[in-house]
LUMKOLVEX-678506 format. One record per residue (C-alpha): residue number from 1; residue in one letter; x, y, z. Coordinates in nm, 3 decimals. Layout:
BEGIN
+-----+---------+---------+---------+---------+
| num | residuo |      xx |      yy |      zz |
+-----+---------+---------+---------+---------+
| NUM |       A |       X |       Y |       Z |
...
+-----+---------+---------+---------+---------+
//
This chain:
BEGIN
+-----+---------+---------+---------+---------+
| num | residuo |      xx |      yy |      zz |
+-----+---------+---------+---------+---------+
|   1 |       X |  -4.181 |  -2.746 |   4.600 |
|   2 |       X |  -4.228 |  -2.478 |   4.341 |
|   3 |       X |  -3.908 |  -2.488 |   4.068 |
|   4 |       X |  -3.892 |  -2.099 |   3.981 |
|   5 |       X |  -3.606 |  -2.143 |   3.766 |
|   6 |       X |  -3.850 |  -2.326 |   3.556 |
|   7 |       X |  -4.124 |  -2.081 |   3.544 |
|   8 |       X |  -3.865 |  -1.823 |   3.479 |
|   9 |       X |  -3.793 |  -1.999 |   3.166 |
|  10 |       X |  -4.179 |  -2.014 |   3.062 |
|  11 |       X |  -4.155 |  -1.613 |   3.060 |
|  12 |       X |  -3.949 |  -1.367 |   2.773 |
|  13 |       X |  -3.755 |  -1.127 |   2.935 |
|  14 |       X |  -3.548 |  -0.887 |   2.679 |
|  15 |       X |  -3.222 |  -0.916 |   2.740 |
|  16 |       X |  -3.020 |  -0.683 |   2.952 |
|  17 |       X |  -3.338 |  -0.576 |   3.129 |
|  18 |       X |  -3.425 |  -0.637 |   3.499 |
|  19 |       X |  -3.759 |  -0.636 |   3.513 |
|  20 |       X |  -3.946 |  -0.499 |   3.855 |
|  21 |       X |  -4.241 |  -0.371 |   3.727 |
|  22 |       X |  -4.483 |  -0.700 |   3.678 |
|  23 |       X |  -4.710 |  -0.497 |   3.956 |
|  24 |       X |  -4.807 |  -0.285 |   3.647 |
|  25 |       X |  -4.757 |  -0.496 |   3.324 |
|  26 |       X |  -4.669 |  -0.896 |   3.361 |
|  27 |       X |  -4.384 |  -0.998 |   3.078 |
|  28 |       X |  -4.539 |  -1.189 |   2.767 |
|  29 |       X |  -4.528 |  -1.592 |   2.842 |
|  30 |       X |  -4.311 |  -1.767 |   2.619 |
|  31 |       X |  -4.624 |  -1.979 |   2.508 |
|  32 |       X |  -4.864 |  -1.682 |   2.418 |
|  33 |       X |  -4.757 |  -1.600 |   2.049 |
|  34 |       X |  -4.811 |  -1.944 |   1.895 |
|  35 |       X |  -5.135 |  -1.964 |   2.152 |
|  36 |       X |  -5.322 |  -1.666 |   1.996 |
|  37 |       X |  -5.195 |  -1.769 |   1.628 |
|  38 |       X |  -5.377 |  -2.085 |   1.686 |
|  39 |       X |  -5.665 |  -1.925 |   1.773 |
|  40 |       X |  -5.621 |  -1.704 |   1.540 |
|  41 |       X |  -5.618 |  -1.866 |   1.237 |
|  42 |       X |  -5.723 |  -2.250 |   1.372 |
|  43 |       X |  -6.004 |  -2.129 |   1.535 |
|  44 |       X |  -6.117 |  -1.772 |   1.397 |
|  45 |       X |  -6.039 |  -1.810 |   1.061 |
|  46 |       X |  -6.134 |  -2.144 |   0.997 |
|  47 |       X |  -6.411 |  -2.176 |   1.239 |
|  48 |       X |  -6.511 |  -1.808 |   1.184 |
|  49 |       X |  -6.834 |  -1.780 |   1.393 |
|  50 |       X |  -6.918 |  -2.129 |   1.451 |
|  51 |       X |  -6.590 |  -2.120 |   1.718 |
|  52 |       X |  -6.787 |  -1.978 |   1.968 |
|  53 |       X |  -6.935 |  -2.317 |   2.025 |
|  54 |       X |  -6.676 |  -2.576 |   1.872 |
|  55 |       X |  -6.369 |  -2.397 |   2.020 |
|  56 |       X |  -6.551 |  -2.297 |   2.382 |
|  57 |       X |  -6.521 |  -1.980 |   2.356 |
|  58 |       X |  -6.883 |  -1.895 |   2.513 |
|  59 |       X |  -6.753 |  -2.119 |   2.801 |
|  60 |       X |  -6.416 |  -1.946 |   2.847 |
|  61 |       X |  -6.501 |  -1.645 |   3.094 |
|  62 |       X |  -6.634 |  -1.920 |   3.388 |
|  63 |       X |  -6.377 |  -2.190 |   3.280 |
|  64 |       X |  -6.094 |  -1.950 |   3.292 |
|  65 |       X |  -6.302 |  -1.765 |   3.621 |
|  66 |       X |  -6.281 |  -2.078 |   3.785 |
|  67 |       X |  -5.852 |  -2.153 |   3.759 |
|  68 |       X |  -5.840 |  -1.773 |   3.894 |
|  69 |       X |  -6.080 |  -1.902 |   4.186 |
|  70 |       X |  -5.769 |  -2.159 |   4.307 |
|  71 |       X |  -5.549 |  -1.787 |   4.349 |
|  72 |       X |  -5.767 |  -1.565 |   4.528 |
|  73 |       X |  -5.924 |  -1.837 |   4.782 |
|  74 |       X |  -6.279 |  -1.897 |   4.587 |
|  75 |       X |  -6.544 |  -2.082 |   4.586 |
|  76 |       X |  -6.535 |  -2.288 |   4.221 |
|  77 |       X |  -6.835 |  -2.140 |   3.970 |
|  78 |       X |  -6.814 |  -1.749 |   4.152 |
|  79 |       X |  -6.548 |  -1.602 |   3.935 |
|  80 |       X |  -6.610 |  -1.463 |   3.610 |
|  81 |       X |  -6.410 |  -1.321 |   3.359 |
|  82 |       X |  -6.525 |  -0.979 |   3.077 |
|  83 |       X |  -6.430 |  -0.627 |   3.047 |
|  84 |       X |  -6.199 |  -0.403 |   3.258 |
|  85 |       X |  -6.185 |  -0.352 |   3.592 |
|  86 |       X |  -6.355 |  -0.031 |   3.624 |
|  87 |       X |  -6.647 |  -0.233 |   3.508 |
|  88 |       X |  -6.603 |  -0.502 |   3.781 |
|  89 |       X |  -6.596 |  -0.210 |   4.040 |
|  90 |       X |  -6.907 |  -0.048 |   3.900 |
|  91 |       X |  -7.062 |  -0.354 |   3.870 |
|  92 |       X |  -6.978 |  -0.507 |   4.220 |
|  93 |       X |  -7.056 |  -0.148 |   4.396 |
|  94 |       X |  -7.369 |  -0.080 |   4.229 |
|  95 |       X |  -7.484 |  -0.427 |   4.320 |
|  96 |       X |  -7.384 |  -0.403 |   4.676 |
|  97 |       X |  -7.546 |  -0.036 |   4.752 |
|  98 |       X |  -7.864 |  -0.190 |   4.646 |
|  99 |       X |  -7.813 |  -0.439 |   4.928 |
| 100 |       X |  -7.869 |  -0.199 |   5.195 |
| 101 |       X |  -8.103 |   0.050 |   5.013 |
| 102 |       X |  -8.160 |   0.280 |   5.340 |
| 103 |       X |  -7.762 |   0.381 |   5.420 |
| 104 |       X |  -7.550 |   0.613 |   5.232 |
| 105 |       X |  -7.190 |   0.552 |   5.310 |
| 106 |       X |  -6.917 |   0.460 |   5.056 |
| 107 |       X |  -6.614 |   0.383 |   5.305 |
| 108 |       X |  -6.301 |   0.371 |   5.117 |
| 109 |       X |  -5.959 |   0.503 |   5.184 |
| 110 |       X |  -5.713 |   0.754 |   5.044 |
| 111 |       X |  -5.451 |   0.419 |   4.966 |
| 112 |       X |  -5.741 |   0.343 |   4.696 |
| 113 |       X |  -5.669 |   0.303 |   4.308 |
| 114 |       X |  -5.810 |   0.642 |   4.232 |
| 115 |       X |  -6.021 |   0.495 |   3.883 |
| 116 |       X |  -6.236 |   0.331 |   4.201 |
| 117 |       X |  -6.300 |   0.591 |   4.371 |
| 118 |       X |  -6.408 |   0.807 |   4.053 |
| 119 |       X |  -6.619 |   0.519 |   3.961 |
| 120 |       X |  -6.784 |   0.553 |   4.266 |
| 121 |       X |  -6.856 |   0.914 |   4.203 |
| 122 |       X |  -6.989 |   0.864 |   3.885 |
| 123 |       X |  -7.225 |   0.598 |   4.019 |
| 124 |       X |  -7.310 |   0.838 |   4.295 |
| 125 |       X |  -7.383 |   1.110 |   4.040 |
| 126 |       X |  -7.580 |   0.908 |   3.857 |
| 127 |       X |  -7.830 |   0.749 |   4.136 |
| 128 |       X |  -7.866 |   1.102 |   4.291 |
| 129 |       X |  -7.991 |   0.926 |   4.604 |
| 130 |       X |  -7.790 |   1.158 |   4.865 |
| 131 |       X |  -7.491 |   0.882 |   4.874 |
| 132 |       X |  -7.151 |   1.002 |   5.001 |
| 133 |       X |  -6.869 |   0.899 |   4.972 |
| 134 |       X |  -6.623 |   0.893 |   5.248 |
| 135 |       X |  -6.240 |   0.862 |   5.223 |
| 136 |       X |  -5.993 |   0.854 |   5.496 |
| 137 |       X |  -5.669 |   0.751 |   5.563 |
| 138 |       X |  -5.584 |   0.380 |   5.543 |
| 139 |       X |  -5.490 |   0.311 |   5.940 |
| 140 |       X |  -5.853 |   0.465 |   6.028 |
| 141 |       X |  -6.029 |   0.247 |   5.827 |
| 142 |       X |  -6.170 |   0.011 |   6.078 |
| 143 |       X |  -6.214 |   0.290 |   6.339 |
| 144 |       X |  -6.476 |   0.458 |   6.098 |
| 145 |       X |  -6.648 |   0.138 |   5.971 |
| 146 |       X |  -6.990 |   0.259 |   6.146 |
| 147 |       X |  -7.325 |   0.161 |   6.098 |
| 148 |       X |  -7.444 |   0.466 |   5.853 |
| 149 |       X |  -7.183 |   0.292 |   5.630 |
| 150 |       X |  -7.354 |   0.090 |   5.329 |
| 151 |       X |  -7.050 |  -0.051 |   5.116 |
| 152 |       X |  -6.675 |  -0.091 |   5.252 |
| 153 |       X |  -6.472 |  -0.006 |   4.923 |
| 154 |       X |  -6.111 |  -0.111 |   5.005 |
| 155 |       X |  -5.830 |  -0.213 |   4.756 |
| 156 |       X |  -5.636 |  -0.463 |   4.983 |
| 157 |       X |  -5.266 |  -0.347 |   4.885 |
| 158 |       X |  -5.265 |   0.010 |   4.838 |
| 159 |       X |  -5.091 |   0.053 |   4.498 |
| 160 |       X |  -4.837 |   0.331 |   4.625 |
| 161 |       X |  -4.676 |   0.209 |   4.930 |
| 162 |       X |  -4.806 |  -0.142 |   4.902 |
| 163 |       X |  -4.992 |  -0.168 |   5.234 |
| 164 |       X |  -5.140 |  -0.503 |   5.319 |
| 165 |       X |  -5.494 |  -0.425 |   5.455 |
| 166 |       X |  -5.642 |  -0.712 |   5.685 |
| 167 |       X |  -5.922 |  -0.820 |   5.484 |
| 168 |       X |  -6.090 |  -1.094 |   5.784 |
| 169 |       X |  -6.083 |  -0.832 |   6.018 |
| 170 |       X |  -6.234 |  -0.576 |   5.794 |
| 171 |       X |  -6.460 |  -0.798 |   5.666 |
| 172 |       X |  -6.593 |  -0.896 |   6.005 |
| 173 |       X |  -6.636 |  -0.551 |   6.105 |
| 174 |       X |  -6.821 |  -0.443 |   5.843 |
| 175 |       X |  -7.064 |  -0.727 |   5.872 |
| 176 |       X |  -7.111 |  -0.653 |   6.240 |
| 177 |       X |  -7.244 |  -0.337 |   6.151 |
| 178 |       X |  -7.455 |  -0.410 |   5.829 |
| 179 |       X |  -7.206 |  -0.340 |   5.566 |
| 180 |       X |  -7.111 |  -0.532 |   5.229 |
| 181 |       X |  -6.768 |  -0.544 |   5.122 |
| 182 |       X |  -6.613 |  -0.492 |   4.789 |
| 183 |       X |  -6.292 |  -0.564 |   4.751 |
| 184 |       X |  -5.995 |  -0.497 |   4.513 |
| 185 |       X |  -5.750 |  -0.760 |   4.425 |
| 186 |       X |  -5.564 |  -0.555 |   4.129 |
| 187 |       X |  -5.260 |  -0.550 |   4.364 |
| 188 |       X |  -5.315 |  -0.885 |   4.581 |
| 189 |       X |  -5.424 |  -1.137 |   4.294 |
| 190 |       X |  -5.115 |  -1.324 |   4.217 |
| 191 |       X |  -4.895 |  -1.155 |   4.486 |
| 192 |       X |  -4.989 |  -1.258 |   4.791 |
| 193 |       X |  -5.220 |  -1.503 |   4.950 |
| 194 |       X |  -5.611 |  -1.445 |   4.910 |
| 195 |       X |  -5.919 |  -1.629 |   5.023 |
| 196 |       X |  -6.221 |  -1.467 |   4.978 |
| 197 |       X |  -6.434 |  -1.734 |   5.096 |
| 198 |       X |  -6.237 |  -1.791 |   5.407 |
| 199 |       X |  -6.281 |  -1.367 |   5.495 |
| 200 |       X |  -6.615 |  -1.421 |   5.407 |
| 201 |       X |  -6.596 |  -1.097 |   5.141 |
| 202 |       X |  -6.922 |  -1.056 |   4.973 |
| 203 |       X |  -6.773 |  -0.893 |   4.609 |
| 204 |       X |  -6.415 |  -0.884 |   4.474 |
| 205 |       X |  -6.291 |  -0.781 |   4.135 |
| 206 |       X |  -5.927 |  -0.756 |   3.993 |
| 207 |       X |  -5.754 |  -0.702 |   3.721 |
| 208 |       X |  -5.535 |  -0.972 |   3.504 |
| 209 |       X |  -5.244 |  -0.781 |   3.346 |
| 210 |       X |  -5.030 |  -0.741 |   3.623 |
| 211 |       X |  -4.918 |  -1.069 |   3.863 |
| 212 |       X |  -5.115 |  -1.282 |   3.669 |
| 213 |       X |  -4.916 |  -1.199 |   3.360 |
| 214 |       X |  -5.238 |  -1.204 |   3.079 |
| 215 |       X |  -5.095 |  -0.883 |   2.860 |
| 216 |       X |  -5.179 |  -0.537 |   2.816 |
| 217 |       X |  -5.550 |  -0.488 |   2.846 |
| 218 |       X |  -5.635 |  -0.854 |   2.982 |
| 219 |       X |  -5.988 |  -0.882 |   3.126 |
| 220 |       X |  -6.077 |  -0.841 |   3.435 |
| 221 |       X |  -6.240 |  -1.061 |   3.684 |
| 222 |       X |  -6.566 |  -1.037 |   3.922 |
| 223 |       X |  -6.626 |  -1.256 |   4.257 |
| 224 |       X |  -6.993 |  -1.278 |   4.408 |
| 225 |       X |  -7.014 |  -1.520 |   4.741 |
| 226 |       X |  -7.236 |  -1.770 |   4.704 |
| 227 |       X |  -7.503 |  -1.638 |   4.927 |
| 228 |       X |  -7.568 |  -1.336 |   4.669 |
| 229 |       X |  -7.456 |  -1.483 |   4.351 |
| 230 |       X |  -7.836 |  -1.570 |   4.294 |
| 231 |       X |  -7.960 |  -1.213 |   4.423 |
| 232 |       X |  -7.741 |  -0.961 |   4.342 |
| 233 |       X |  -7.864 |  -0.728 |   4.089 |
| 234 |       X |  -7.648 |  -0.668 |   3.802 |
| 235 |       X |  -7.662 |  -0.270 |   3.727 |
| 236 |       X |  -7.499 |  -0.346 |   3.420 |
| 237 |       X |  -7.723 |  -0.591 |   3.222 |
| 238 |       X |  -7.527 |  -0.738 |   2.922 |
| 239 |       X |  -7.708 |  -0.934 |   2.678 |
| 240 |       X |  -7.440 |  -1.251 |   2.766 |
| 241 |       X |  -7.572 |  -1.190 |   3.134 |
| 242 |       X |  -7.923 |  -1.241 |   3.052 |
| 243 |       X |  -8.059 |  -1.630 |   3.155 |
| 244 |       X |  -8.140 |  -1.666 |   2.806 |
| 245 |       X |  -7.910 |  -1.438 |   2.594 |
| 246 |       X |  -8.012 |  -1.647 |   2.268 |
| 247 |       X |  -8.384 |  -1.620 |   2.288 |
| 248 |       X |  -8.360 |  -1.236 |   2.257 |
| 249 |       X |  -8.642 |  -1.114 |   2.463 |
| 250 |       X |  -8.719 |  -0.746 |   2.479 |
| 251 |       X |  -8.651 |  -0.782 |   2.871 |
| 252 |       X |  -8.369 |  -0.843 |   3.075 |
| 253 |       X |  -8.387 |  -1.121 |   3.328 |
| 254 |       X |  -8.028 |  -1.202 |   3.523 |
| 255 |       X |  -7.885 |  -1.542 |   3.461 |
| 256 |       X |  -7.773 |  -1.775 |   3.741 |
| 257 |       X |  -7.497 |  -1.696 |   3.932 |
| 258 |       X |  -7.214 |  -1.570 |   3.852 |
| 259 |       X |  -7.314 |  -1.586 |   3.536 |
| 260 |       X |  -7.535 |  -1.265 |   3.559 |
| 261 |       X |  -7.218 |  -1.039 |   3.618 |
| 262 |       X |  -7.143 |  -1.119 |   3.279 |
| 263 |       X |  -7.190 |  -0.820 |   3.065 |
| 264 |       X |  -7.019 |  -0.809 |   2.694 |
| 265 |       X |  -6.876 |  -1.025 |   2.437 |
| 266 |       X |  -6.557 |  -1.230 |   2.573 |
| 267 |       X |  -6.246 |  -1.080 |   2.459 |
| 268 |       X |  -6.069 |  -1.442 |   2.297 |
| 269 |       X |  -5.782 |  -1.357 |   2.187 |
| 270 |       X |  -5.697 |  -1.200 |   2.528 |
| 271 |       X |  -5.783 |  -1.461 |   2.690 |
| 272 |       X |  -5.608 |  -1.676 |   2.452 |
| 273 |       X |  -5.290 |  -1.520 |   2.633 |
| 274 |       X |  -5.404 |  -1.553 |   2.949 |
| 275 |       X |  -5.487 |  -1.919 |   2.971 |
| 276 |       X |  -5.092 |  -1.954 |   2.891 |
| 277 |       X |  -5.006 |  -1.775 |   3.217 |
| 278 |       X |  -5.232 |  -1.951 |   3.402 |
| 279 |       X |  -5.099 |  -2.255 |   3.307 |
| 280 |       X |  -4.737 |  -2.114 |   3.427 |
| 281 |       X |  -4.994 |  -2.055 |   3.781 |
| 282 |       X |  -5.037 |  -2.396 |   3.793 |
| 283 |       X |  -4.717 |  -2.496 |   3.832 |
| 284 |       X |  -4.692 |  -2.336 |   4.179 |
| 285 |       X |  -4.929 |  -2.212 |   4.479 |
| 286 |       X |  -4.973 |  -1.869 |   4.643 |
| 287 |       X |  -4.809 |  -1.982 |   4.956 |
| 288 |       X |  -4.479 |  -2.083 |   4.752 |
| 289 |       X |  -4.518 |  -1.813 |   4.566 |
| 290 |       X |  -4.590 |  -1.540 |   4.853 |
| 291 |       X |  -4.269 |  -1.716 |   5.075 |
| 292 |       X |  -4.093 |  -1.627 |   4.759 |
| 293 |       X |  -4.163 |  -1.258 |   4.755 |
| 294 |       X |  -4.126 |  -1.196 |   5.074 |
| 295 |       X |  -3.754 |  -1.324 |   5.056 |
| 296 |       X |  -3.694 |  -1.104 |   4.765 |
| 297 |       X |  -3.859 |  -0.792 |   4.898 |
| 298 |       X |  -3.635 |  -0.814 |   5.229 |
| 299 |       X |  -3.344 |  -0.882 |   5.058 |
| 300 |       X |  -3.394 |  -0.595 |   4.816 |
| 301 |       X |  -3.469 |  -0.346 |   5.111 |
| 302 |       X |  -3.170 |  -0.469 |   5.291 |
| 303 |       X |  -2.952 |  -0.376 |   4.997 |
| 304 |       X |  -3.115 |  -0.046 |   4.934 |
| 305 |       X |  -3.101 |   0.127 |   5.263 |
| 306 |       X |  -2.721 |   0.033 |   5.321 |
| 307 |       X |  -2.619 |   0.164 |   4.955 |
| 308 |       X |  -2.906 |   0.453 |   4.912 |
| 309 |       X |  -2.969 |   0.691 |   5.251 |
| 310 |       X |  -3.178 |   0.891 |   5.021 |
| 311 |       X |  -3.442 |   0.684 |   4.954 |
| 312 |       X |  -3.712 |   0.688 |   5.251 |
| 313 |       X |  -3.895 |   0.340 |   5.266 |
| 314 |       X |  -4.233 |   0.400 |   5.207 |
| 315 |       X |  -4.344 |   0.018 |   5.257 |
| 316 |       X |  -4.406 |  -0.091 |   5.549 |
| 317 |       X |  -4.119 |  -0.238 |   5.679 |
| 318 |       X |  -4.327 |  -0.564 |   5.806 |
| 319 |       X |  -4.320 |  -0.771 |   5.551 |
| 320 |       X |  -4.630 |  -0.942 |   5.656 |
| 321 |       X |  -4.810 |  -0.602 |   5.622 |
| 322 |       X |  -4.693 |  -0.532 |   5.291 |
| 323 |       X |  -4.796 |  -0.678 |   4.930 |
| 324 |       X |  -4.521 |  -0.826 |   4.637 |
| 325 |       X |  -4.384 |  -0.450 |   4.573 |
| 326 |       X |  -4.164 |  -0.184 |   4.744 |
| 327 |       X |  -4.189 |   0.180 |   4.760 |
| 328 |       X |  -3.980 |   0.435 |   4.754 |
| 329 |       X |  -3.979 |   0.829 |   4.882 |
| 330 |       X |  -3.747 |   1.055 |   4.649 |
| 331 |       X |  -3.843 |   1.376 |   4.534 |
| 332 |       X |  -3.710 |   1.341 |   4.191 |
| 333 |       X |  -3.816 |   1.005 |   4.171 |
| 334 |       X |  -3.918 |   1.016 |   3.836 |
| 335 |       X |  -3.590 |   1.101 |   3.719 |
| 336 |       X |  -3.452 |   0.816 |   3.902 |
| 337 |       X |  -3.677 |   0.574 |   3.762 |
| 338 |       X |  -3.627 |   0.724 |   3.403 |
| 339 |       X |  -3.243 |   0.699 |   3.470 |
| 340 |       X |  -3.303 |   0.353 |   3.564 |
| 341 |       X |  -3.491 |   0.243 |   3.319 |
| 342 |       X |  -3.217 |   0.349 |   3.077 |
| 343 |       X |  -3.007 |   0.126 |   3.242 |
| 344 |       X |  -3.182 |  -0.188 |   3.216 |
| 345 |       X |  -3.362 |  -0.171 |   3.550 |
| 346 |       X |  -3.757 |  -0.125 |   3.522 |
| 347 |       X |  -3.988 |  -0.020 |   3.787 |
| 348 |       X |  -4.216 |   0.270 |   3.788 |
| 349 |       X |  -4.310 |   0.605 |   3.943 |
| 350 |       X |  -4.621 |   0.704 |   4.127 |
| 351 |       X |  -4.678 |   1.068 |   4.224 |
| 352 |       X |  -4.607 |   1.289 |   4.379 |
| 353 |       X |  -4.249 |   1.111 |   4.512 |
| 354 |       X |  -4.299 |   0.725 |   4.475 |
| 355 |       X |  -4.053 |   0.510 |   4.297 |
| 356 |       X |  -4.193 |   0.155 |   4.288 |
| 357 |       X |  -4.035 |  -0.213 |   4.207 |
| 358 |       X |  -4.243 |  -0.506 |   4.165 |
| 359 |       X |  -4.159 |  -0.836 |   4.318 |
| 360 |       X |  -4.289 |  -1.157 |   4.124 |
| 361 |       X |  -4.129 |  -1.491 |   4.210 |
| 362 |       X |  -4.214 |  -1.662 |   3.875 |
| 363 |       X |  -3.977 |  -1.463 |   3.676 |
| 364 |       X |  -3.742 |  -1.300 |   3.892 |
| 365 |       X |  -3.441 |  -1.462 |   4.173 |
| 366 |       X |  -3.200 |  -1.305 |   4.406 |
| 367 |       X |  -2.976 |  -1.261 |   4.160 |
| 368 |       X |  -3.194 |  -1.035 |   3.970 |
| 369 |       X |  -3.236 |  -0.857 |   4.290 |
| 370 |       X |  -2.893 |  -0.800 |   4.348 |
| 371 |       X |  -2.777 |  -0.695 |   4.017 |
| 372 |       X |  -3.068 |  -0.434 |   3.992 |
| 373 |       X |  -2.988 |  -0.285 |   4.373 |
| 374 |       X |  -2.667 |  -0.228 |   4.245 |
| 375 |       X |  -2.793 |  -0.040 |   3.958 |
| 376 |       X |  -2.989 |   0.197 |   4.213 |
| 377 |       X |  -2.728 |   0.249 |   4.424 |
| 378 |       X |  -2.513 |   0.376 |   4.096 |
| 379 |       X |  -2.791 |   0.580 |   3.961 |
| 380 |       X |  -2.838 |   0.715 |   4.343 |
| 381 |       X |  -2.501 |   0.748 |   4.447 |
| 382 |       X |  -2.373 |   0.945 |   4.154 |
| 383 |       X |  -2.735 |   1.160 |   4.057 |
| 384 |       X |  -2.691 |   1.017 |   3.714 |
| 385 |       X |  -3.109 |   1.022 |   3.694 |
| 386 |       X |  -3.004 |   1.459 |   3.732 |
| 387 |       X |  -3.009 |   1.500 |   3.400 |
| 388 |       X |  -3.184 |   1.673 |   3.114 |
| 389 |       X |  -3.334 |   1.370 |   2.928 |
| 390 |       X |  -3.484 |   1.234 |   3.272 |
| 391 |       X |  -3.694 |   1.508 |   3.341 |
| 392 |       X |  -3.916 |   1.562 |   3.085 |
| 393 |       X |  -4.290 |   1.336 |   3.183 |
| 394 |       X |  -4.427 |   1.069 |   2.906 |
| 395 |       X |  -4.784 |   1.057 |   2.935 |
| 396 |       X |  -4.761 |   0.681 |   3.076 |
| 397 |       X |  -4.550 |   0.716 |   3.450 |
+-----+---------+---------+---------+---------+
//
């Protein structure tokens, strides 16, 4: 049995704030400061370049890949870790088009993060092969999963309302037709329970900054099933995902496996951070963890919609259908949300009328929930969030 009062204490949490907005940015682990300073000046400055063999940080991406793996239901040695997630999407789409070279379908859905669906337009710009692609709402997904359709692009929980897509069944359809799957964890890694393997997903990429608690610009990670990870051409061919990086040919040739999707130089002090969250991982499993959230997020909608008519759930109401957040409809939602956040209670705003709170067992408990629903229900109640200094947009939402 997972002790969250004991991961709690693992995280800092600023005092006086109620934090529900770990879907977005995790809080900094406790551990994280003196981690980097050690690698920092223990390892980079005394080391200087020879660290990148005596500290391991050459190994880090697959080592650290690999401890992700245990969250998201992967096989070990198919998870890598390097650049941002809009990488991992080009680099996992671009692979799988070239899969089925003769179809031109890019099925994705309006629920999508929209940075994947423009980096699917740029790649489709760029190959000027006639692709399309196709975007529909997120309940006709499976209906239009045909067999002109090359790639099935589908973030599992759609980052506005938090709908839980059925990755098995989508999976399975797509492969009945012909179609590879690429699939985006950015709001399921962490949050709810994942296997790859078991859905039998042939790509999936995600993001580390938000459930899994790595920091602001955290790198993101890439998985490629087995049965490609030898095949798949990387698009995007790094010098650290060349077979031989350190014999500096003029040519590229892909490394093995995972490695190949392996593109820049490691970010080390960012993963520095990360490695102390995912030792706070450790200390739990996605099923505790999911059980968790789901108590949370049903409390918190309980105490919402008896204190706050005006609020329309967007969420589904399911909690089995839904990921670790809940959504909102309020038409000056982000004056709420500003209001809020004034008052010690963070979450965050998603056009055009979305207010959104984040649910993550590892630092938050019921009380947290209660004390921040009856926040809302002040801010609601009295349209304290209608006022001049909530209305006025920041460039980050």
């Amino acid at each position: 049995m997972t002790d969250f009062a004991a991961t709690k204490a693992m995280f800092h949490l600023p005092e006086g704030v109620i934090y529900l907005d770990g879907n977005s940015l995790g809080p900094l682990p406790r551990a994280a400061p003196a981690r980097m300073d050690a690698v920092m000046r223990a390892e980079w400055g005394e080391m200087l370049i020879t660290g990148w063999n005596k500290a391991g940080w050459m190994a880090q991406p697959v080592e650290l890949g690999d401890r992700i793996a245990r969250l998201i239901g992967a096989e070990a040695g198919h998870v890598v870790l390097g650049d941002t997630l809009s990488i991992k999407v080009h680099q996992a789409l671009a692979s799988a088009l070239e899969m089925v070279p003769d179809r031109r379908v890019i099925l994705s859905d309006s629920g999508n993060f929209p940075s994947d669906l423009y980096m699917a337009e740029g790649l489709i710009g760029t190959l000027d092969k006639g692709l399309e692609l196709r975007v529909v709402a997120p309940e006709e997904v499976e209906a239009n999963i045909t067999e002109d359709v090359a790639v099935l692009m589908i973030t599992e929980v759609d980052y506005r309302t938090g709908r839980l897509h059925d990755m098995a069944r989508l999976t399975r359809k797509a492969h009945e037709v012909g179609a590879i799957t690429v699939w985006d964890l950015a709001h399921t890694a962490g949050a709810t329970v994942v296997d790859v393997a078991g859905a039998g997903a042939d790509f999936a990429v995600g993001c580390t900054y938000k459930y899994l608690n790595g920091g602001p610009g955290a790198p993101a990670f890439i998985y490629v099933a087995p049965r490609h990870a030898d095949t798949a051409r990387p698009a995007l061919s790094g010098w650290l995902g060349h077979d031989a990086p350190f014999a500096f040919e003029q040519s590229y040739r892909a490394g093995p496996g995972i490695e190949r999707m392996r593109v820049g130089t490691p970010p080390v002090l960012a993963m520095a951070a990360l490695e102390c969250a995912l030792d706070i991982w450790d200390m739990t499993t996605m099923a505790a963890v999911r059980a968790r959230s789901i108590d949370l997020t049903e409390l918190f909608i309980e105490k919402i919609e008896a204190a706050c008519p005006m609020l329309e759930l967007a969420s589904p109401r399911d909690p089995a259908a839904r990921g670790s957040q809940v959504s909102f409809r309020f038409a000056d939602g982000y004056a709420a949300i500003q209001a809020l956040v004034a008052r010690g209670v963070i979450g965050d705003f998603r056009a055009p009328d979305i207010m959104r709170f984040g649910f993550t067992p590892l630092y938050m408990d019921e009380s947290d929930v209660q004390a921040a629903a009856g926040i809302i229900a002040e801010v609601m109640q009295n349209r304290l969030w209608d006022a001049p200094e909530y209305q006025t947009r920041a460039r980050v939402t």
